[in-house]
C-alpha positions as CSV (number, residue, x, y, z in Angstrom):
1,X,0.0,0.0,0.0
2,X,1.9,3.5,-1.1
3,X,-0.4,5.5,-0.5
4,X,-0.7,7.5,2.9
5,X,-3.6,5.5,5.0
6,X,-6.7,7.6,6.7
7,X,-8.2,6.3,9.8
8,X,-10.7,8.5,10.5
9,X,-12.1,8.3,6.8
10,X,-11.7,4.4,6.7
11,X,-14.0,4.3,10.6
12,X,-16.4,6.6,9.0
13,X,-16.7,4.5,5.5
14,X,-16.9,1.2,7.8
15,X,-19.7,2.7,10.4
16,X,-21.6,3.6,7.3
17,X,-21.6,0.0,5.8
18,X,-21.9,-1.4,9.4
19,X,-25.5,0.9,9.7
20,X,-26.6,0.0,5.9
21,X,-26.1,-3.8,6.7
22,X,-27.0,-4.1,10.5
23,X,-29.0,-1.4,10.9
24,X,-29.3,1.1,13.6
25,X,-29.0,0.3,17.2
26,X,-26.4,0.6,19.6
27,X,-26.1,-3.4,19.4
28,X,-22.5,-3.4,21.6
29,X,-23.9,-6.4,23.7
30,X,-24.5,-8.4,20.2
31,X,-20.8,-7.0,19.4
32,X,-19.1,-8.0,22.6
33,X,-20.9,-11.4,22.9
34,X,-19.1,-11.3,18.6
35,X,-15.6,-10.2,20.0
36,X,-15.7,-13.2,22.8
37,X,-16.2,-16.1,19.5
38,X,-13.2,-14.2,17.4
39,X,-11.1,-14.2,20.6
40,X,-11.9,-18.3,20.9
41,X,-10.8,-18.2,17.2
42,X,-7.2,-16.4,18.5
43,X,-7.1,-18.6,21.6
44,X,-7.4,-21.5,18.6
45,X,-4.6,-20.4,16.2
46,X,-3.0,-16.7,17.6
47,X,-1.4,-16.5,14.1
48,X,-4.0,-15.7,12.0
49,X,-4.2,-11.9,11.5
50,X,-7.8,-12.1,10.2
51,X,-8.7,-13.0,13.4
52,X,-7.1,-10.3,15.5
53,X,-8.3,-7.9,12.4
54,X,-12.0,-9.4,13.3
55,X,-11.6,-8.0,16.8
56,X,-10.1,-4.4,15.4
57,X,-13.2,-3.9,13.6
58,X,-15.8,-5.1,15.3
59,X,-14.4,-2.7,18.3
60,X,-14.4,-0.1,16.0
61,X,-18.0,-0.9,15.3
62,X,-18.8,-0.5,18.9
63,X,-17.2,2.8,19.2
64,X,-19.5,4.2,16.9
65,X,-22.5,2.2,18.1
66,X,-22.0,2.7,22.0
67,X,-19.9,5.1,22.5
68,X,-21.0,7.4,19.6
69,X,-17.4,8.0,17.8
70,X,-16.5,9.2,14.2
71,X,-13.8,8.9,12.6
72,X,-12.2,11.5,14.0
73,X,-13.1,11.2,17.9
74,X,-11.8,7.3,17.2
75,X,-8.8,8.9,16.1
76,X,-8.5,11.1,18.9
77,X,-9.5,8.6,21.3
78,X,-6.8,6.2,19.7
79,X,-3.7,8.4,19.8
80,X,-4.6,10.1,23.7
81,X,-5.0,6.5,24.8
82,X,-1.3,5.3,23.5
83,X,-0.3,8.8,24.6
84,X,-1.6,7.6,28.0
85,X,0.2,4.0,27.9
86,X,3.2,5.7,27.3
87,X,3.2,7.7,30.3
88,X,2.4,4.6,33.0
89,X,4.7,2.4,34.5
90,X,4.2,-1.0,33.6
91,X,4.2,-4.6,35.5
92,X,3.3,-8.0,35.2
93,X,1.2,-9.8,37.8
94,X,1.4,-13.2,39.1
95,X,-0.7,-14.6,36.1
96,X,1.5,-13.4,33.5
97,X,-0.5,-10.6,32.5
98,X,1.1,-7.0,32.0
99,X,-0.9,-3.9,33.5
100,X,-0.1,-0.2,34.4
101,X,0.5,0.1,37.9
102,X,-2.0,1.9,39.1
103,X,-0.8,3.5,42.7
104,X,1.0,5.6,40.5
105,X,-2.0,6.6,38.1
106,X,-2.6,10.6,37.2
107,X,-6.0,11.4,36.3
């Protein structure tokens, strides 16, 4: 792909094809309860990139349906969370699983 990606115009082309095929409705327990059978798929075979893709967009999906974004609030949203990640201090509990320690979190 040479040419320069947008994000915010690709959210807003997929929420409109989302709405045209699913129809309105905030529907982000039928798109959690979706997310939980393509994470099964990644706990099957972690390799396949569809998969993990599957997740990306059906979370995009409920950002517009629940949580009302656009393409550009994604956007926004997107880069002020890594910009947040960034700024913790990380750690990995007992189970293996890393997390921002959160004595230390600045709301």
């Amino acid at each position: 792909m040479s040419e320069l990606f947008d994000m915010k115009a690709f959210f807003d082309e997929k929420a409109a094809w989302s709405l045209a095929t699913f129809g309105p409705s905030d529907r982000y327990d039928r798109v959690v309860a979706h997310i939980r059978k393509e994470l099964e798929e990644i706990e099957a075979d972690p390799t396949d990139l569809e998969e993990w893709i599957d997740v990306v967009q059906l979370a995009m999906d409920g950002a517009w349906r629940a949580a009302g974004a656009d393409g550009a609030r994604f956007v926004e949203a997107l880069i002020t969370k890594h910009r947040k990640n960034l700024a913790r201090k990380w750690t990995v509990g007992p189970d293996g699983v890393a997390e921002h320690v959160r004595e230390t979190e600045q709301k």
